[in-house]
PASEKE-966289 format. One record per atom (N, C-alpha, C, CB): residue in one letter; atom name; x, y, z negated. Coordinates in pm, whole numbers, padded with zeros to 5 digits. Atoms other than C-alpha are relative to their C-alpha. Glycine has a CB too. Layout:
+------+------+--------+--------+--------+
: resn : name :     c1 :     c2 :     c3 :
+------+------+--------+--------+--------+
:    A :   CA :      X :      Y :      Z :
...
+------+------+--------+--------+--------+
! end
This chain:
+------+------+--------+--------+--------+
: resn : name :     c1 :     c2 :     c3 :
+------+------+--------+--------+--------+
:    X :    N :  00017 : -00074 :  00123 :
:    X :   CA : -02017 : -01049 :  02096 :
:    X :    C :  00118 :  00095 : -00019 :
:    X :   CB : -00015 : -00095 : -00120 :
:    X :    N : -00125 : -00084 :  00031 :
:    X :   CA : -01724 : -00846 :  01911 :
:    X :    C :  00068 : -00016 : -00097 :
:    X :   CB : -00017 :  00115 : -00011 :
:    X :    N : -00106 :  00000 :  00133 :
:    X :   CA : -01448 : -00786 :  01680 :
:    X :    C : -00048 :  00093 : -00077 :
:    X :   CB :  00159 :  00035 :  00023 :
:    X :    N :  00052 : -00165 :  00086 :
:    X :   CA : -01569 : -00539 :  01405 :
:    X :    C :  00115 : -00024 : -00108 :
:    X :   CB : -00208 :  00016 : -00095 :
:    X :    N : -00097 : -00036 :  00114 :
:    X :   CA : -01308 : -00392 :  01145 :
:    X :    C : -00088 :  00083 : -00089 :
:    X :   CB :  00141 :  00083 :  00049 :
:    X :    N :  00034 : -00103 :  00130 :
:    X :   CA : -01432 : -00277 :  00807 :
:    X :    C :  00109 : -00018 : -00080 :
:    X :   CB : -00139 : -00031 : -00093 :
:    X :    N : -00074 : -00053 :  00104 :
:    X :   CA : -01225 : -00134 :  00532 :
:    X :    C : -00037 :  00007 : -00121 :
:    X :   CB :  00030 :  00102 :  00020 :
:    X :    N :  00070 :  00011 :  00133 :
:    X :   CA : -01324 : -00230 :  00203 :
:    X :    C :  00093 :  00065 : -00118 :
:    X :   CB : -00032 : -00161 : -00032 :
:    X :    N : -00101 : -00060 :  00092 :
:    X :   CA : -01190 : -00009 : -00108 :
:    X :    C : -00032 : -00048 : -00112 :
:    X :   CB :  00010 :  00143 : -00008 :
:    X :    N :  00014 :  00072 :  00169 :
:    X :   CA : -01148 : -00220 : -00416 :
:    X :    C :  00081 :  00066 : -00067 :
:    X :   CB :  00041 : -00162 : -00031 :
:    X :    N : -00089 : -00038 :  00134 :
:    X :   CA : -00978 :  00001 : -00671 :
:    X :    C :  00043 : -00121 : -00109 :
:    X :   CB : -00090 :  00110 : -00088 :
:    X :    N : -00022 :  00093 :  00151 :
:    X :   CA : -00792 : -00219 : -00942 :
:    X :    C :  00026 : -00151 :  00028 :
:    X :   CB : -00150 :  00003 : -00107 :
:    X :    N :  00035 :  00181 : -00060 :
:    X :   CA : -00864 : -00592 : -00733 :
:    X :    C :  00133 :  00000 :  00020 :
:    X :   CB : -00114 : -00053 :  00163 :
:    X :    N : -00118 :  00041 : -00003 :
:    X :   CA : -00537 : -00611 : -00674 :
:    X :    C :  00115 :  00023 : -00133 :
:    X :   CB :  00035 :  00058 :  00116 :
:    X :    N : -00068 : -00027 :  00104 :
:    X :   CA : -00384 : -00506 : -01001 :
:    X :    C : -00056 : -00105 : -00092 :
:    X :   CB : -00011 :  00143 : -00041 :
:    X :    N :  00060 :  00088 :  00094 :
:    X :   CA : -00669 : -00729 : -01184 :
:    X :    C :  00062 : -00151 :  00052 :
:    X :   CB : -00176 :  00016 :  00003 :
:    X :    N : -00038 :  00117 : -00054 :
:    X :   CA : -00552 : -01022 : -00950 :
:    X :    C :  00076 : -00060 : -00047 :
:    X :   CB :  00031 : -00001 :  00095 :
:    X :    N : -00129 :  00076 :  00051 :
:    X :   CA : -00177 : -01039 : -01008 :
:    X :    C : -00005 :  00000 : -00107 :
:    X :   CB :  00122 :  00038 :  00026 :
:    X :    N : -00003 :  00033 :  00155 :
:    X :   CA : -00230 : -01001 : -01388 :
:    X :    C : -00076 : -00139 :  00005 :
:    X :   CB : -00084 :  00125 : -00109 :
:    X :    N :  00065 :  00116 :  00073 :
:    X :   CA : -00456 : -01307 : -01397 :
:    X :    C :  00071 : -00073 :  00056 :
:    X :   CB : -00144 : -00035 :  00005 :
:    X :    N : -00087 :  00105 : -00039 :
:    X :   CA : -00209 : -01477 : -01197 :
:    X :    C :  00161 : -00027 : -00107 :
:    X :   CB :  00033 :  00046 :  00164 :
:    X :    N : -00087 :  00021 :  00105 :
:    X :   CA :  00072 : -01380 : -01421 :
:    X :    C : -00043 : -00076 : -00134 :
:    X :   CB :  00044 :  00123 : -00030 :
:    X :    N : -00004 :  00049 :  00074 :
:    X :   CA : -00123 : -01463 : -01713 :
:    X :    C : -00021 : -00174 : -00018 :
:    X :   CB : -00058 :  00077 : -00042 :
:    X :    N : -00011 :  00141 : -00022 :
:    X :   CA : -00200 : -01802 : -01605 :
:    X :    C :  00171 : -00090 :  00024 :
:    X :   CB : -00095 : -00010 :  00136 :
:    X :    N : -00173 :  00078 : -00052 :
:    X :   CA :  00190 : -01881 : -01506 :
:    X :    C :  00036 :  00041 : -00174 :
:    X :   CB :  00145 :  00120 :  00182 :
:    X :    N : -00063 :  00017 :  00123 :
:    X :   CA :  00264 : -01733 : -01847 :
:    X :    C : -00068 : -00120 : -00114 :
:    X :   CB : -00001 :  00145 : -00059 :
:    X :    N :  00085 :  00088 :  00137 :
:    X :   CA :  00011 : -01959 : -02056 :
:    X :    C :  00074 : -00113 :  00077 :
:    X :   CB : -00218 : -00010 : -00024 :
:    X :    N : -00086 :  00108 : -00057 :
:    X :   CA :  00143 : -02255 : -01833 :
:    X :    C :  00130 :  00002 : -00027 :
:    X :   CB : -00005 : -00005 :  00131 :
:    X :    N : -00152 :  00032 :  00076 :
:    X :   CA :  00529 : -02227 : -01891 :
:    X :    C : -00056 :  00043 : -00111 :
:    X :   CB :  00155 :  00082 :  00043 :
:    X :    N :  00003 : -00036 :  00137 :
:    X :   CA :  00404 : -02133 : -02255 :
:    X :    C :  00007 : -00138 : -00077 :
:    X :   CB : -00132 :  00089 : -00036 :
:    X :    N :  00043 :  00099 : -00035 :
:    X :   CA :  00238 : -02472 : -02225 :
:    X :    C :  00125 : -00092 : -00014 :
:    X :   CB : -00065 :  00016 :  00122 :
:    X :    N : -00121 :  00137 : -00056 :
:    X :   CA :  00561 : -02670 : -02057 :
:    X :    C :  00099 :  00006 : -00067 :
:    X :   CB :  00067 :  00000 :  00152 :
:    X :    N : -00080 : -00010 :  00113 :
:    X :   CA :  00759 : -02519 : -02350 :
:    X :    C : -00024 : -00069 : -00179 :
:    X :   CB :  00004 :  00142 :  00001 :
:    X :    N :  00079 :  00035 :  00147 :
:    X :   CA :  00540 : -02664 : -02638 :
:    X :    C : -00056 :  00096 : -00065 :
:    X :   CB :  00082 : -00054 : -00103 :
:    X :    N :  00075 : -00130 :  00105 :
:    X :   CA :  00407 : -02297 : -02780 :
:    X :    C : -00105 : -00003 :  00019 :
:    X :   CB :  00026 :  00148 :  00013 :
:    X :    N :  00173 : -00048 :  00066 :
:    X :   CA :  00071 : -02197 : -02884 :
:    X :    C : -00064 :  00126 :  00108 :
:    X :   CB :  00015 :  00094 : -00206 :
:    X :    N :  00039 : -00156 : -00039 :
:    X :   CA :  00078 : -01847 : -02703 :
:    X :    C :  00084 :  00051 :  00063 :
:    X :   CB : -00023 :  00096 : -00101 :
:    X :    N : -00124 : -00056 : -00072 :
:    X :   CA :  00263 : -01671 : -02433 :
:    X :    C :  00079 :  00097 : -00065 :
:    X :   CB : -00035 :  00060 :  00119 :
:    X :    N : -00068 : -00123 :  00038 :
:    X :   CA :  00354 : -01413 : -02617 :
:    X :    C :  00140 : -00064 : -00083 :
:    X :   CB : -00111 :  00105 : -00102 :
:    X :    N : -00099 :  00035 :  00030 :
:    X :   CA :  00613 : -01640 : -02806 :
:    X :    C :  00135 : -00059 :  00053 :
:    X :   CB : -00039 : -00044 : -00051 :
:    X :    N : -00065 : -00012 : -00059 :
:    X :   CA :  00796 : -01659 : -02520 :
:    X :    C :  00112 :  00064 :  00027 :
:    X :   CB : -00043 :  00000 :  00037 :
:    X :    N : -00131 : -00026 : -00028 :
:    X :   CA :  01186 : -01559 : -02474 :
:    X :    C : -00025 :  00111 :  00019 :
:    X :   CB :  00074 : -00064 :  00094 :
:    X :    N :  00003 : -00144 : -00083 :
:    X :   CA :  01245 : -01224 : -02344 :
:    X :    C :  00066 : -00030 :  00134 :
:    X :   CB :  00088 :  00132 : -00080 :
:    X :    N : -00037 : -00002 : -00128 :
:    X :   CA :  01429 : -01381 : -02092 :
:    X :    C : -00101 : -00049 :  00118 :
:    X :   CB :  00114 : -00074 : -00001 :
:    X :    N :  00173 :  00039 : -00090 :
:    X :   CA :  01059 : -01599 : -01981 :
:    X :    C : -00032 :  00117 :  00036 :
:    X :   CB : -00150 : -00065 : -00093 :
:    X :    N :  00095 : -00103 :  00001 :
:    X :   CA :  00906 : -01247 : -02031 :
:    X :    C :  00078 :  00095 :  00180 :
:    X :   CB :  00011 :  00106 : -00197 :
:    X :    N : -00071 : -00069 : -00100 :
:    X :   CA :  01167 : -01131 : -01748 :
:    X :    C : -00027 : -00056 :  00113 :
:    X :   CB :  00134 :  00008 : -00016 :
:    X :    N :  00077 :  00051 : -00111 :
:    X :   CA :  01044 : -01379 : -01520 :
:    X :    C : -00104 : -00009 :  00046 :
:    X :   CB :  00004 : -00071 :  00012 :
:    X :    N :  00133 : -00059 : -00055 :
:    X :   CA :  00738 : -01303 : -01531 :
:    X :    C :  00012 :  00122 :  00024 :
:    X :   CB : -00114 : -00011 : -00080 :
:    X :    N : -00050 : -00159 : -00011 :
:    X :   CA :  00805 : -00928 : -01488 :
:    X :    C :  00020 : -00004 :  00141 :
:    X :   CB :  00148 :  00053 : -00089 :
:    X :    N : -00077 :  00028 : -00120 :
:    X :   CA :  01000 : -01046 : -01183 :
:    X :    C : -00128 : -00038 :  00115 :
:    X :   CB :  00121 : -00136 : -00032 :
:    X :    N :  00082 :  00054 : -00075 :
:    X :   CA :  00724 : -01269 : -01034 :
:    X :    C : -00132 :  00109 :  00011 :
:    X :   CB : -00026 : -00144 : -00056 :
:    X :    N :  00126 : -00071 : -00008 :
:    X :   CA :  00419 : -01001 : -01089 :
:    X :    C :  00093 :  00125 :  00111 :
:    X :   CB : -00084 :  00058 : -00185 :
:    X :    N : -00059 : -00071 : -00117 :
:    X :   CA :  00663 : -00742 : -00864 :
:    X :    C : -00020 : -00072 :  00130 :
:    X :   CB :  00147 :  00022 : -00019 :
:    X :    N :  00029 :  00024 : -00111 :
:    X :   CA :  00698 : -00993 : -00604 :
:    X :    C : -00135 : -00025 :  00062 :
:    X :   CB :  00064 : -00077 :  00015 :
:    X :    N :  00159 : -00033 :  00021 :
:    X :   CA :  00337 : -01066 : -00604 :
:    X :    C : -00042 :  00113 :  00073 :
:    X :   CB : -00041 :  00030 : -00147 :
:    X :    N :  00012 : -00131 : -00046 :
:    X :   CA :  00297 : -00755 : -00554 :
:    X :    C :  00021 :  00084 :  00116 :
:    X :   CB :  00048 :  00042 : -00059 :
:    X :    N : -00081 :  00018 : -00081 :
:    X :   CA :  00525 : -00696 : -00324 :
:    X :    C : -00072 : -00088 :  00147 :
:    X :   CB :  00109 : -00067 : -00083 :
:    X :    N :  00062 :  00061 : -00110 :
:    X :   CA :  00364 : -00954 : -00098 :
:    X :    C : -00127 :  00041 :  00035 :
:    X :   CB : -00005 : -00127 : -00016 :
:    X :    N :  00103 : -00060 : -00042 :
:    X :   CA :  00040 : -00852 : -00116 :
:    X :    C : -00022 :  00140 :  00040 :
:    X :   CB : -00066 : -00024 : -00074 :
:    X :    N :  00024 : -00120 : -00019 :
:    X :   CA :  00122 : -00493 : -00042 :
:    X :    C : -00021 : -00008 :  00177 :
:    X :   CB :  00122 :  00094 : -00069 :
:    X :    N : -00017 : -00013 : -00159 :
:    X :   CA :  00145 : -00567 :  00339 :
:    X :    C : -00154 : -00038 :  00056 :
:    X :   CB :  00133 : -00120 :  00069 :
:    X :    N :  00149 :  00048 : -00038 :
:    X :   CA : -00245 : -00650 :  00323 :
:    X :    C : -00071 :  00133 : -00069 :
:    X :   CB : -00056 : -00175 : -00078 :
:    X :    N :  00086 : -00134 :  00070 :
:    X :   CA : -00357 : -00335 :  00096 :
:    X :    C :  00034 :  00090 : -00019 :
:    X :   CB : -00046 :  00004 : -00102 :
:    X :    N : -00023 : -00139 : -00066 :
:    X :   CA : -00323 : -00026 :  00175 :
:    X :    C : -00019 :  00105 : -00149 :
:    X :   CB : -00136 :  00036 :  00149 :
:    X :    N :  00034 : -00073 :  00154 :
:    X :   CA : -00242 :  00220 : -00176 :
:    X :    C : -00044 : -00107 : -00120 :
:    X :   CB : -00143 :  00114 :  00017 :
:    X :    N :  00068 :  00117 :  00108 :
:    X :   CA : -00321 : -00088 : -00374 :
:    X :    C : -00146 : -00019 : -00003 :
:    X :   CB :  00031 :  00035 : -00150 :
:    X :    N :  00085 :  00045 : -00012 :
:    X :   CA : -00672 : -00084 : -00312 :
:    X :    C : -00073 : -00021 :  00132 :
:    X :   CB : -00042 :  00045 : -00074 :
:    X :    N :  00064 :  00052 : -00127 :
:    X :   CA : -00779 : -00104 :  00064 :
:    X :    C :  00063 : -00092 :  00092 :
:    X :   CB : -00031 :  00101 :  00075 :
:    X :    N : -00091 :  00121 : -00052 :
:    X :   CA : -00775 : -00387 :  00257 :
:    X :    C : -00095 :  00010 :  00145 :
:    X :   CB : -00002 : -00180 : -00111 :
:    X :    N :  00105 : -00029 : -00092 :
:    X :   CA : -00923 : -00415 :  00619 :
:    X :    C : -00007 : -00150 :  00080 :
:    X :   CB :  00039 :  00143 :  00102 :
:    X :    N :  00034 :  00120 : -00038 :
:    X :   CA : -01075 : -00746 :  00734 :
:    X :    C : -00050 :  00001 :  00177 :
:    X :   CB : -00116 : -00045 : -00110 :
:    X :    N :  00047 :  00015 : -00128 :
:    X :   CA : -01151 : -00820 :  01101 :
:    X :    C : -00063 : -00104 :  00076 :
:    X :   CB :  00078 :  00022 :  00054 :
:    X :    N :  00096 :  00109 :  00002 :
:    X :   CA : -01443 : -01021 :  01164 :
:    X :    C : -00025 : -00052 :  00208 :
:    X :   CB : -00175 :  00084 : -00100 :
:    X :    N : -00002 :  00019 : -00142 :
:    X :   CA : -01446 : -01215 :  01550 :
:    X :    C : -00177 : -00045 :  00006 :
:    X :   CB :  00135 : -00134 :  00057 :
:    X :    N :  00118 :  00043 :  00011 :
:    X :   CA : -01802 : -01256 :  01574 :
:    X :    C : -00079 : -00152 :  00119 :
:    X :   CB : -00064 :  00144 :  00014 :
:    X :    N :  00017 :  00115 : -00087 :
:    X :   CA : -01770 : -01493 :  01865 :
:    X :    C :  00057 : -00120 : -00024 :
:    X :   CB :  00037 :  00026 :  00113 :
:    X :    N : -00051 :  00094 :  00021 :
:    X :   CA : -01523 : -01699 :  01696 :
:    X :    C : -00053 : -00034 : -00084 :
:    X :   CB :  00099 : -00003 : -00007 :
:    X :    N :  00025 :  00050 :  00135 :
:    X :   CA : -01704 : -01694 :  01343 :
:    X :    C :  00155 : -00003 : -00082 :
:    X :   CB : -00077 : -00160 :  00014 :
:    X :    N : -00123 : -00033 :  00093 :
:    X :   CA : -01369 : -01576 :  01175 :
:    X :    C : -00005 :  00119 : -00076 :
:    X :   CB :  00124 :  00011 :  00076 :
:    X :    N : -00046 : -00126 :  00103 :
:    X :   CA : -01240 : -01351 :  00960 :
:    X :    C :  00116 :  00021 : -00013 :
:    X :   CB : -00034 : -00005 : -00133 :
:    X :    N : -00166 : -00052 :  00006 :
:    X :   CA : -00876 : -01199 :  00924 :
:    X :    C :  00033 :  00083 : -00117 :
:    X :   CB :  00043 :  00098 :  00131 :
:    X :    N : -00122 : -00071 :  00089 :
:    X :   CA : -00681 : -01022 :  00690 :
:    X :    C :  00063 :  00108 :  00091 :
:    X :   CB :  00129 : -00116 : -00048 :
:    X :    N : -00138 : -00097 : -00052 :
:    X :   CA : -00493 : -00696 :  00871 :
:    X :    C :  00105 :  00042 : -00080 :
:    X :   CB : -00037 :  00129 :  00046 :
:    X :    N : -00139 : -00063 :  00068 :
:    X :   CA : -00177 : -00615 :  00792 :
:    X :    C : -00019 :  00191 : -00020 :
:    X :   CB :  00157 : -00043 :  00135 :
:    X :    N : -00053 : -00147 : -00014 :
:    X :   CA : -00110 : -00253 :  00685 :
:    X :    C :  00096 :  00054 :  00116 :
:    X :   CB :  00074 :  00026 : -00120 :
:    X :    N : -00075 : -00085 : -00122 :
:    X :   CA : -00029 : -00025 :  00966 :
:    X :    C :  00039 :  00120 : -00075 :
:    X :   CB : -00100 :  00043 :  00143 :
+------+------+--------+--------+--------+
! end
């Protein structure tokens, strides 16, 4: 069989991602602090999250290309799928 590469362009999937990941880490330490609502969180919490949605970011940039394309590489003999790195 073969390897086939497609290029899928998700505008936004990666911007919608790390926000729901931030907001989940912020409701959780919001949580492990005793508050009601992230938003009553420190400014110095608010800096760590700030921090963590960059790296995030940051990591996933080496998979998506402009923030929204990503290119998967399917082995059809193995029954896999891959992730490419940005070239």
């Amino acid at each position: 069989m073969a390897k086939i590469e497609i290029t899928f362009k998700t505008p936004d999937a990666m911007l919608y991602a790390v926000e729901e990941e931030v907001e989940r880490a912020a409701c959780e330490k919001a949580a492990g602090l005793g508050l009601i609502e992230p938003d009553e969180l420190s400014e110095e919490d608010k800096w760590e999250l700030e921090c963590y949605k960059e790296e995030l970011e940051d990591s996933l940039a080496m998979f998506i290309k402009y923030g929204e394309l990503v290119t998967i590489e399917f082995d059809t003999d193995k029954n896999t799928a891959t992730v490419l790195e940005v070239d």
